[in-house]
C-alpha positions in Angstrom: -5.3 5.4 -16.2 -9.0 5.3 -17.6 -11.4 8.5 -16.9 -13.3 6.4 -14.7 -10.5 5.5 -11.7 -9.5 8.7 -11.8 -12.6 10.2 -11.0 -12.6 7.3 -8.1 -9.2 8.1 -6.8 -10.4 12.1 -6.8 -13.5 10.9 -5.2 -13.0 8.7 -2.8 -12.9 9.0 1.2 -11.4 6.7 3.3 -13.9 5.9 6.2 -12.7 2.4 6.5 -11.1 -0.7 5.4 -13.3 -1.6 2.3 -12.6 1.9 1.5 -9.0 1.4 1.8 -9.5 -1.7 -0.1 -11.1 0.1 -3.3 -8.7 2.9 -3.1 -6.0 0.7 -3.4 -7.9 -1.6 -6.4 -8.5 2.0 -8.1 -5.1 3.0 -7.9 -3.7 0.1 -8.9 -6.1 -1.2 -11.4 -5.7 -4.6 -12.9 -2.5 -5.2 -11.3 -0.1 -7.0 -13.8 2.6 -7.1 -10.8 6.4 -8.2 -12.6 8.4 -7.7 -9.2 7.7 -6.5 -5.9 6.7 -2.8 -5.0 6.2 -1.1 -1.9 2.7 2.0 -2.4 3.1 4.8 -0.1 0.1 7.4 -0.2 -1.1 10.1 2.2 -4.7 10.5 3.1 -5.5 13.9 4.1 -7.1 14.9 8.0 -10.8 14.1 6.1 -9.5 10.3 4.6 -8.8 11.5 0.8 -5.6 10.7 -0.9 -3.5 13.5 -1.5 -3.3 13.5 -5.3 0.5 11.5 -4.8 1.3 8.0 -4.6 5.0 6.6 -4.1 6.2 3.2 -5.6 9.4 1.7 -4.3 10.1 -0.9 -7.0 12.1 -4.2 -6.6 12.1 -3.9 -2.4 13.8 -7.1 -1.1 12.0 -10.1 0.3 12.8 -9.6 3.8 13.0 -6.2 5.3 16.5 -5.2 6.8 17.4 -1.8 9.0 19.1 -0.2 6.3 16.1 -0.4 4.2 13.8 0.6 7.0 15.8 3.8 8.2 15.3 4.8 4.6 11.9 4.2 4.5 11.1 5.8 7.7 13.2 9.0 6.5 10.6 9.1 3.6 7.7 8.4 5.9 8.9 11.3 7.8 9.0 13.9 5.0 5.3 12.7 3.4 3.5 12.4 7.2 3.5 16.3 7.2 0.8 15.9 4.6 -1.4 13.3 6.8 -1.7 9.7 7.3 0.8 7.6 5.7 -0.6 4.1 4.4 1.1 1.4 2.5 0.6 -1.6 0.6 3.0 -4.4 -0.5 2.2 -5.7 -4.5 4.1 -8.8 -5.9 3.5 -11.5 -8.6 2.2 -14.8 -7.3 -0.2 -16.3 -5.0 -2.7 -14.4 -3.3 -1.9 -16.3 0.3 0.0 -14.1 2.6 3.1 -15.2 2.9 5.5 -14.5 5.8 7.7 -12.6 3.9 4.7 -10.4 3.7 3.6 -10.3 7.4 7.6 -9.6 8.1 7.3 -6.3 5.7 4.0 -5.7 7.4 5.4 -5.7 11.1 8.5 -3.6 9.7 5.8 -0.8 8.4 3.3 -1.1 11.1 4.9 1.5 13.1 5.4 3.9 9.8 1.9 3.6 9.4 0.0 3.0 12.0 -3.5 4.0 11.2 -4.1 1.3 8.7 -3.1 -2.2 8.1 -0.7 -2.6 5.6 -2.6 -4.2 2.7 -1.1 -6.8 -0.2 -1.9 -6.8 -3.8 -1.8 -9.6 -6.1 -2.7 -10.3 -9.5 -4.5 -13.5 -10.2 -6.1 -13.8 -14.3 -4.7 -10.1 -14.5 -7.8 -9.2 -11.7 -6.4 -7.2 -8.6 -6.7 -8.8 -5.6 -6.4 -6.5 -2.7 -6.6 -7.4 1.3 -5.3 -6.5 4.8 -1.9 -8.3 6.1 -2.9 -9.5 9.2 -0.3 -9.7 11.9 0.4 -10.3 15.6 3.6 -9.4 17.9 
């Protein structure tokens, strides 16, 4: 990680959702995304990340109750520390997918505060953005 996103991620408050946006891009960085990851991070009560972030590599395509009890059993231990978000990063295009807006809707209630945002890699740039969903 360069000098320079560190002192972003260290800096940063999340106020709102282009904040969330360019926490995510600093955390992540250029993105070279080879399979699909679930980011968990905690933002403390004044909206800065606590200094730890938790991938989940290779999470399935669809999300299933046996991967969402886990999930919510690790949501559970980290929301002492504040507000859980998440973010879903995968190879490919930058459209949202349904697979994504189904992972979405499964996490919604894990974290509620925030959308749950997607990262994609497009010419090895980072491309980060809400998943919108209804129901």
């Amino acid at each position: 990680m360069t000098t320079s996103r560190l002192t972003e991620l260290q800096t940063i408050t999340v106020a709102d959702s282009a904040d969330l946006v360019s926490f995510w891009g600093a955390l992540l960085g250029a993105g070279r995304f080879a399979r699909r990851t679930l980011w968990l991070a905690v933002l403390d009560q004044d909206g800065r990340p606590v200094p730890v972030a938790m991938p989940i590599d290779d999470i399935p395509m669809a999300p299933s109750g046996p991967h969402l009890d886990g999930l919510g059993t690790v949501v559970n231990g980290i929301a002492e520390y504040g507000t859980v978000i998440a973010l879903l990063a995968r190879p490919g295009s930058a459209t949202v997918g349904e697979h994504d807006r189904r992972w979405a809707l499964a996490l919604a209630p894990l974290a509620p505060r925030w959308p749950i945002h997607l990262a994609t890699a497009d010419d090895g740039h980072c491309r980060v953005q809400p998943i919108l969903v209804t129901g």
